[in-house]
N, C-alpha and C positions, 0 to 999 in steps of 0.2 A: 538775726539770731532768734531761734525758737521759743516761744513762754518755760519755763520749766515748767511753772505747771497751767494746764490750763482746763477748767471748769465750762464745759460746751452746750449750754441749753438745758438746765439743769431744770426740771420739774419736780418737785415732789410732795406727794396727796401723802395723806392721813386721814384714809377712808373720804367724808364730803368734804375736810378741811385739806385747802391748799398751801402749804408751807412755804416754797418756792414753786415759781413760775417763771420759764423763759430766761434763767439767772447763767450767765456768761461773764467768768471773771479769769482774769489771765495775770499771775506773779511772777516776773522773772528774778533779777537779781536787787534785791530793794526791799525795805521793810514797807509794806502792804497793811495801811489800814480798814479793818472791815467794821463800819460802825451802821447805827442805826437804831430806831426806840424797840423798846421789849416788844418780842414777838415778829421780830423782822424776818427771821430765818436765817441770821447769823450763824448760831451753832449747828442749825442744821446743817446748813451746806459744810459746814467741817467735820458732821457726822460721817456725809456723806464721803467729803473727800479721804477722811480717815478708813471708811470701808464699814462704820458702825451701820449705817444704814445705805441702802441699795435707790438712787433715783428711778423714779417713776419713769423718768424720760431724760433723757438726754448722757453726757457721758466725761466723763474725767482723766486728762493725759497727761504724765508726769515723765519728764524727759522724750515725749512723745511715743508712750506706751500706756496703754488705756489700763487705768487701773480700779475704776469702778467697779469692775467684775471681783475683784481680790480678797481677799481674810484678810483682816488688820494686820495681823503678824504679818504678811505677804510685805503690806504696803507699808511697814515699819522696816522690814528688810532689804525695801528701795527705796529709803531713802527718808520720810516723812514722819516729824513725831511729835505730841501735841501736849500741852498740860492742857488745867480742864478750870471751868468756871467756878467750879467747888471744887475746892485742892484735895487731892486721891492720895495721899503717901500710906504707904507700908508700916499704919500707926506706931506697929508693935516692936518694929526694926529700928535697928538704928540709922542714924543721915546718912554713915558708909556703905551700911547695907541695902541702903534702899538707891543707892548708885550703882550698887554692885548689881541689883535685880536687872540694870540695864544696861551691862556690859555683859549678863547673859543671856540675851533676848534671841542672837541668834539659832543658838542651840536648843532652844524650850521646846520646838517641833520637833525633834530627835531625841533617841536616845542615848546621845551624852548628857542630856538633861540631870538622868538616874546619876552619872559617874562625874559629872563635871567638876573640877577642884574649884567653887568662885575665890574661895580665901588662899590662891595661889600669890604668893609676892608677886608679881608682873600686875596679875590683875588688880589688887589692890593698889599697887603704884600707879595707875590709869586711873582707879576711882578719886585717892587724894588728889591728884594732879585737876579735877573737872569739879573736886570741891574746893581746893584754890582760887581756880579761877573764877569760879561762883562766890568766892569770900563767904565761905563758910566751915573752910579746918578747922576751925575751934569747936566746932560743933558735931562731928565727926562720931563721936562715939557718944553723943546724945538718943533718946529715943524720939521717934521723926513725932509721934504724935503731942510729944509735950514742948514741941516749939512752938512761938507766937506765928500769927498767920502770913507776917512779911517772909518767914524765914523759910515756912512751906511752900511756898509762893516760890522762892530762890531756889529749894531743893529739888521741887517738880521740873525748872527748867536744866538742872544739876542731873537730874536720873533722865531726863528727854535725851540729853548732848550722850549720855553712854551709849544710846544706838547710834551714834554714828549719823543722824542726819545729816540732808542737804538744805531742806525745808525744814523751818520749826513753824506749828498752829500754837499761838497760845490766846489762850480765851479767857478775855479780861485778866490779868496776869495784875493790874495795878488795883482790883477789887479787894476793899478794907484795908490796904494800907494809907498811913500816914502819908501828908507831902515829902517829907523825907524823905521813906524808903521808897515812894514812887521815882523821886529824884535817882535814887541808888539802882533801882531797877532799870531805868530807860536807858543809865551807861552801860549796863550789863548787858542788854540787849545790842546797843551801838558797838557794844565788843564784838558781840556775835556776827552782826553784820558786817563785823572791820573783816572779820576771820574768812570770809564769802558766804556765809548761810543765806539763805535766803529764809524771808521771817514774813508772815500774816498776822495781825494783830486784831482781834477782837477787843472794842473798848468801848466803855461808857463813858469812862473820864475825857472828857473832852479837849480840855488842856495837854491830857497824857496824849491824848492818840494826835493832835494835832502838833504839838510841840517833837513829836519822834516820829512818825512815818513821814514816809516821802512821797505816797502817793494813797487818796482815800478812794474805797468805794463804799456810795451809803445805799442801803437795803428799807425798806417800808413798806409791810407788808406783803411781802415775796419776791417785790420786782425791784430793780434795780430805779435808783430814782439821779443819782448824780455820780460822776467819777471825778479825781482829777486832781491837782498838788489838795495840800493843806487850804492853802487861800482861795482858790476856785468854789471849792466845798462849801466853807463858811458864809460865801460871798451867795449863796445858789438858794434862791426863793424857796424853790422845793423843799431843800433841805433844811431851813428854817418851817417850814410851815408841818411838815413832819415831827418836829420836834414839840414845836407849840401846838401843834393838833389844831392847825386853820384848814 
């Protein structure tokens, strides 16, 4: 069986600074951790996969259609959709509406954009039904920016699931919350996984990302330095000595 997605020698400068180098990472069906110390080139390479930024070299195939060349919109409409390290919601909107921005994603290239009904009952029935499952109806007709941060954290992966992904990136997803709501997060995501998605997890918490992925790759200073279960990881000189800066 094929990678779904798979990252093939991924290079990427920043003018004299090298970001990533030589980076080959392949996620098929499985929650995928991607961890590593600040400055590893984590986000980048989700920059890149997401289409924000273009590799220097090498190239990105998702259901074995290369998609590094693409517009984000492009690569959100096959498939792929990401929250962010710093939660981005639609302050001013409400938690429905800002579900609802991504159950119109496909049409924003077009212009049914101009004429589109989003507050159509169908569609709003779709939106409540992915704030359910998110556990967060109650909150529904709140305005997204005066939630606490677990709850934008929840909502960002609530507005990601409206497009429709196959793949979800989320980048650090358990940053500033409590042990609780991280607890509360990691079944939210094991739901996702139950459902078939396929998940990449960016994380610092180390507990979180070892406790819920299935398989880690760690990054240090552009290159890849260890892959393999949770226990393999922990267990791997490199990867302590990366951490502790030996």
């Amino acid at each position: 069986m094929s990678a779904q997605l798979e990252a093939k020698n991924i290079t990427k400068r920043f003018g004299g600074l090298e970001a990533l180098r030589d980076v080959s990472v392949t996620a098929q069906d499985e929650i995928l951790g991607l961890i590593g110390p600040n400055g590893a080139g984590k986000t980048t390479l989700f920059n890149i996969i997401c289409g924000f930024l273009r590799p220097t070299s090498g190239q990105v195939l998702f259901e074995n259609r290369a998609i590094h060349t693409r517009r984000t919109h492009e690569i959100t409409q096959l498939g792929i959709a990401r929250t962010f390290q710093i939660v981005k919601p639609f302050t001013d909107l409400t938690v429905l509406d800002n579900v609802l921005s991504g159950l119109g994603c496909s049409i924003y290239p077009t212009p049914r954009a101009f004429t589109g009904q989003y507050h159509a009952p169908a569609t709003i029935k779709q939106a409540r039904a992915l704030l359910e499952f998110a556990d967060m109806s109650k909150w529904a007709d709140t305005i997204a920016g005066n939630l606490p941060i677990g709850l934008q954290r929840r909502l960002e992966i609530a507005r990601a699931l409206a497009t429709q992904p196959r793949l979800l990136l989320l980048d650090e997803p358990a940053a500033g919350l409590t042990a609780g709501e991280a607890d509360e997060l990691a079944t939210l995501i094991r739901k996702l996984r139950a459902q078939g998605k396929a998940i990449i997890v960016i994380e610092h918490n180390m507990a979180f990302a070892m406790n819920l992925c299935q398989r880690i790759v760690v990054l240090a200073q552009g290159v890849i330095i260890a892959q393999g279960t949770p226990a393999q990881v922990q267990s791997d000189e490199r990867v302590i000595n990366a951490y502790l800066g030996h």
